[in-house]
C-alpha positions in Angstrom: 78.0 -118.1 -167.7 76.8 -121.0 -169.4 72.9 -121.4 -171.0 71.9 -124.2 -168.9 73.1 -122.2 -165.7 70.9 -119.6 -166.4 68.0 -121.7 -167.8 67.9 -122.9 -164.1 67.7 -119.5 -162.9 64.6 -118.9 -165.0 66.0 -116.1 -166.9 67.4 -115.8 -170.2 71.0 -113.9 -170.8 69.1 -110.8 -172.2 66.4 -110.7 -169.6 69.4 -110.5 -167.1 71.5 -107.8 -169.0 67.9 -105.6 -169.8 67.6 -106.1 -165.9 71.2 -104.7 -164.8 70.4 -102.2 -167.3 66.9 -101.2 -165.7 68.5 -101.3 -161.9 71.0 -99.3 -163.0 69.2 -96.4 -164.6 66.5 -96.4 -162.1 69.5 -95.9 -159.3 71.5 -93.3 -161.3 67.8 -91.4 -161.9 67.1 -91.9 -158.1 70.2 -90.5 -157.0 69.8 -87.4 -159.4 66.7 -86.7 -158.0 67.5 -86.9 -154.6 70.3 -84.7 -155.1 67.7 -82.2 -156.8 64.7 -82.8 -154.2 67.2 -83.5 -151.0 67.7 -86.2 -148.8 64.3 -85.7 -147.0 62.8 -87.9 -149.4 63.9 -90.8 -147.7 63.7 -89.3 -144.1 61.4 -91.4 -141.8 59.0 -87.4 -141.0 56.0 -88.4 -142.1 53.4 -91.1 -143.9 54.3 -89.2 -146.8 57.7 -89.8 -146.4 57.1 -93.1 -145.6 54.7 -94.0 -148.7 57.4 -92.3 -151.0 60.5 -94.6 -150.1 57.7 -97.8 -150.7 56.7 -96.2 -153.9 60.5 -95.9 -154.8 61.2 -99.1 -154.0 58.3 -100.8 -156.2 58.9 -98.9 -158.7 63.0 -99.8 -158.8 61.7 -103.8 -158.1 59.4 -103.2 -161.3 62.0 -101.9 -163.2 65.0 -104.1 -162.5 62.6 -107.0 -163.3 61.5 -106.1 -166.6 57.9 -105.8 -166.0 57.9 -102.2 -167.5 59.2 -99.7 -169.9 62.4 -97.9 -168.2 60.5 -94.6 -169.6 57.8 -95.7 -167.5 59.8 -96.4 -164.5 61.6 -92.9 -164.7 58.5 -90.8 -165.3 57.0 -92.4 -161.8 60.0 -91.5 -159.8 60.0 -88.0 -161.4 56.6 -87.9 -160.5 57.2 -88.9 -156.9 59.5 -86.5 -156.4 57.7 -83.9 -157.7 54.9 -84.7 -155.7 57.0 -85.2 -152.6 58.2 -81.8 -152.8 54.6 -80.7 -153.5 53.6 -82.1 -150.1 56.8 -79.9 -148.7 55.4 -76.9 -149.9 51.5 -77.7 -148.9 53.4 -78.7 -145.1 54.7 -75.3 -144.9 51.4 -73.6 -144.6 50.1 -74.3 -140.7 46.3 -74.5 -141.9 47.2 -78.1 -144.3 50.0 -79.3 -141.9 47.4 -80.9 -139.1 45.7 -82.7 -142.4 48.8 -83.9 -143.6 51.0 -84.9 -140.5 50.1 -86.2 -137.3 50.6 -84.4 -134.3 53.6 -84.9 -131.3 51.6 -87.2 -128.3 52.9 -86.3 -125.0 53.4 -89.9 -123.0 54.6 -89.1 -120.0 54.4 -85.6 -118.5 56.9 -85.1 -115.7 57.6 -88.4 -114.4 53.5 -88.5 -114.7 52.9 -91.7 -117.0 50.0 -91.0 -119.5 48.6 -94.4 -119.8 45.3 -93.8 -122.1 48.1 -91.8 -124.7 50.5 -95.1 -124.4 47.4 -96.9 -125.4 46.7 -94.3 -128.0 49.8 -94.4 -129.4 50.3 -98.6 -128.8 53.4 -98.0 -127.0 53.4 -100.5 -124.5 55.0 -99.6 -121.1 57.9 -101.9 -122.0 58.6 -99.8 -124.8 58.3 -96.3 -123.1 60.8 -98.3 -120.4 62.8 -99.3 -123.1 63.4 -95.6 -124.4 63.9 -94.3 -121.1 66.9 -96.9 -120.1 68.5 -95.9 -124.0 68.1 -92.2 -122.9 70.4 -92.9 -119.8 67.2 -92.5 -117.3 67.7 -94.0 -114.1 64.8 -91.9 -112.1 61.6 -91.1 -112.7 61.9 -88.1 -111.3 64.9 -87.2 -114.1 62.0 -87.4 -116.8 60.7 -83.9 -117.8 58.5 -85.3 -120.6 58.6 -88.4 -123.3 57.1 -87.5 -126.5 55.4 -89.6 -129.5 56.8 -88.1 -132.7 55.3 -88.1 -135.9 57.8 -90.6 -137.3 56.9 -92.9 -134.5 60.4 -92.1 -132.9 59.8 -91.8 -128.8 61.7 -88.5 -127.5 63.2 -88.6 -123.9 63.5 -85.0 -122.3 65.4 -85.2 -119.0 68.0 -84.0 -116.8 68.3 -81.4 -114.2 66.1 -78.1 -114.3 62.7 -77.0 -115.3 61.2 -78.3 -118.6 61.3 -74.9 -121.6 57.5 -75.2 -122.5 58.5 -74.3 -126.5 59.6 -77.7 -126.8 56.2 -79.4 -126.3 54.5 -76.6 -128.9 52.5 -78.4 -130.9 52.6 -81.7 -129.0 48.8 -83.3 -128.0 48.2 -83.4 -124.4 45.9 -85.1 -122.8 
């Protein structure tokens, strides 16, 4: 690549190699610690969950552009993994897991719309309508329950035959 090509990108031919480098070793160090931690770091269960694939993701965009150390850069993702699986642990213990996760919201109960949860949860009733026509609903009367999950996925319970209450354990009602 020629000098003045890159002069117009703004970046020299070293800044660009150092940032391969850095994009590299963060993704080789991301991928070992997913391997080691599991793929539930990047799930889409919880805030946590949530905050730890931004994190990751700053932390790789800081790296790759040079704007610190790759030591640095590698110590936070350990870090973040470490206290990702920390949280695990602390979510496994029923007393800390209603501080750390939000709970199940039950929007429609039988073909019963709750509308103060749907506001509750701002889903709007396109949405909930939505969810029901991807679940294959065509009655009403088919739906047994529609749940808010904690990763803001919308769970459609239907079909024929009563409703197993064990399913809805843990889920806020109105």
């Amino acid at each position: 690549m020629s000098s003045s090509l890159l002069s117009g990108l703004g970046a020299s031919v070293t800044e660009l190699a150092t940032g391969a480098v850095a994009a590299i070793a963060i993704y080789l160090a991301v991928i070992v610690a997913t391997r080691v931690s599991g793929l539930r770091s990047f799930s889409k269960m919880s805030a946590f969950d949530f905050a730890m694939t931004v994190a990751i993701g700053s932390l790789i965009a800081t790296a790759a552009s040079g704007q610190a150390p790759l030591a640095t850069v590698i110590v936070g993702v350990a870090v973040l993994f470490a206290g990702q699986f920390l949280v695990a642990v602390l979510r496994s213990h029923r007393w800390l897991r209603g501080a750390l996760d939000n709970s199940p919201l039950l929007l429609m109960d039988g073909e019963r719309i709750l509308h103060d949860n749907l506001a509750l949860a701002r889903v709007t009733l396109d949405d909930l309508h939505g969810k029901l026509r991807e679940a294959g609903v065509l009655r009403y009367e088919q739906v047994r329950a529609v749940v808010f999950e904690t990763t803001g996925d919308l769970s459609v319970l239907h079909g024929e035959g009563s409703l197993d209450e064990r399913l809805l354990s843990g889920v806020r009602r109105p």
